[in-house]
C-alpha positions in Angstrom: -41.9 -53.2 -66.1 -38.6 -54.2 -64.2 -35.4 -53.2 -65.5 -31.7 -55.3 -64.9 -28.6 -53.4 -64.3 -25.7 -55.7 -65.0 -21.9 -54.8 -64.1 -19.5 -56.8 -65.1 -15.8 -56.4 -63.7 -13.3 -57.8 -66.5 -10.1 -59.1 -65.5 -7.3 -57.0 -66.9 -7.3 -56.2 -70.8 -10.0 -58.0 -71.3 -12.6 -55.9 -71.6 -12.4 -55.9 -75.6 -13.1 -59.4 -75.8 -16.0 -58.9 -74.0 -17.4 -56.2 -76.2 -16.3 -58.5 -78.9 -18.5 -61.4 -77.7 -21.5 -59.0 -77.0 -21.0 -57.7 -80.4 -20.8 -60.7 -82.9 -22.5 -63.3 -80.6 -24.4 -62.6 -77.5 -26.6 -60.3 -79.0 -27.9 -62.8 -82.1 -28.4 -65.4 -79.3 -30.6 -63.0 -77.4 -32.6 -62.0 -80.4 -33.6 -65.2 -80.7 -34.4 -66.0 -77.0 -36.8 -62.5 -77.1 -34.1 -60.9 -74.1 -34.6 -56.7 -74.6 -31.5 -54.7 -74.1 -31.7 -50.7 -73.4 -28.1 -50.1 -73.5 -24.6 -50.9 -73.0 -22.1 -48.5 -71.2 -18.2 -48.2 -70.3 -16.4 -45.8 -67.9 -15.3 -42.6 -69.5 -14.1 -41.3 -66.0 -14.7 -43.3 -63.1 -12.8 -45.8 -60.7 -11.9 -48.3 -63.6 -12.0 -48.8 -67.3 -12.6 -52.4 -67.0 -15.8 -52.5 -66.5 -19.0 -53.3 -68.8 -22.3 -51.8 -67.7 -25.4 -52.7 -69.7 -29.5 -53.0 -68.6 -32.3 -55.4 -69.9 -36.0 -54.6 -69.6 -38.1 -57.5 -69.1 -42.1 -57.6 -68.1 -42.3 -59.3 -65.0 -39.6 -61.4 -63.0 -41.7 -64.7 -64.1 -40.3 -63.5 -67.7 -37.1 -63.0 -66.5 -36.2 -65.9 -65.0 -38.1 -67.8 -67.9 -36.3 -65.9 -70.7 -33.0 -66.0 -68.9 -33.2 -69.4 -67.5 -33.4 -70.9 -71.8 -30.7 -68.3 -72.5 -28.0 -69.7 -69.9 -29.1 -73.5 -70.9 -28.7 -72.5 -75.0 -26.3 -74.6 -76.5 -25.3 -72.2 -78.8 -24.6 -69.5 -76.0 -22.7 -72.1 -73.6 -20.4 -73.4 -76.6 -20.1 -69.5 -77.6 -19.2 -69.2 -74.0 -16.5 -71.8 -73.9 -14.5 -71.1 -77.2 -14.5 -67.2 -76.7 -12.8 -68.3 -73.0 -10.9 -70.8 -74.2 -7.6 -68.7 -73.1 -8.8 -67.8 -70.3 -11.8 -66.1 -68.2 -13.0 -62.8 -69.3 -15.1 -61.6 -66.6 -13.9 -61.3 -62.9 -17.1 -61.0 -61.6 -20.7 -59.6 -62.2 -23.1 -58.1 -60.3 -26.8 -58.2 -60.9 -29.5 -55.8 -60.1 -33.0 -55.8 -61.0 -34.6 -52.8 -60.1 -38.1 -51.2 -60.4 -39.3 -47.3 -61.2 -40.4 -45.1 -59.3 -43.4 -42.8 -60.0 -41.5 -39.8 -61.2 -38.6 -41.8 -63.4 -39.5 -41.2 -67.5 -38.2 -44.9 -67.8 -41.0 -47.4 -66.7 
């Protein structure tokens, strides 16, 4: 089991529309594409506010990138993409991280 840790760095303000797209959108699409989220976070206290923090748990990376790759070609998701950023981008930038357990973590 591999787990995903993904950051993403909203421009300013826009972190509600974000939420917003996760909420009545992204999620639905995933569903159908089989993608597993654990759980999505925001700063309480911390260096910003703008930021979206949220972790996927996949099988292997050959179900990652399989999974993920028919997510980011989904017609539905790219024109979801395109009319909840038609005034403007939402997301500065993202980071990605997939990361492994180790022997002693209660999360494998």
């Amino acid at each position: 089991m591999i787990h995903e840790l993904r950051i993403y760095h909203c421009l300013p303000g826009k972190l509600p529309e974000l939420n917003r797209r996760f909420e009545t959108h992204t999620l639905k699409i995933w569903e159908r594409h089989g993608i597993k989220p654990v759980g999505f976070w925001t700063t309480v206290v911390g260096p910003s506010n703008q930021i979206l923090y949220y972790m996927l748990e996949w099988e292997s990376l050959a179900e990652r990138e399989r999974i993920w790759n028919a997510f980011a070609a989904d017609p539905v998701w790219l024109k979801t993409k395109a009319e909840t950023e038609a005034g403007g981008q939402i997301v500065a930038h993202l980071e990605n991280i997939l990361l492994a357990p180790t022997a002693y973590s209660k999360m494998r």
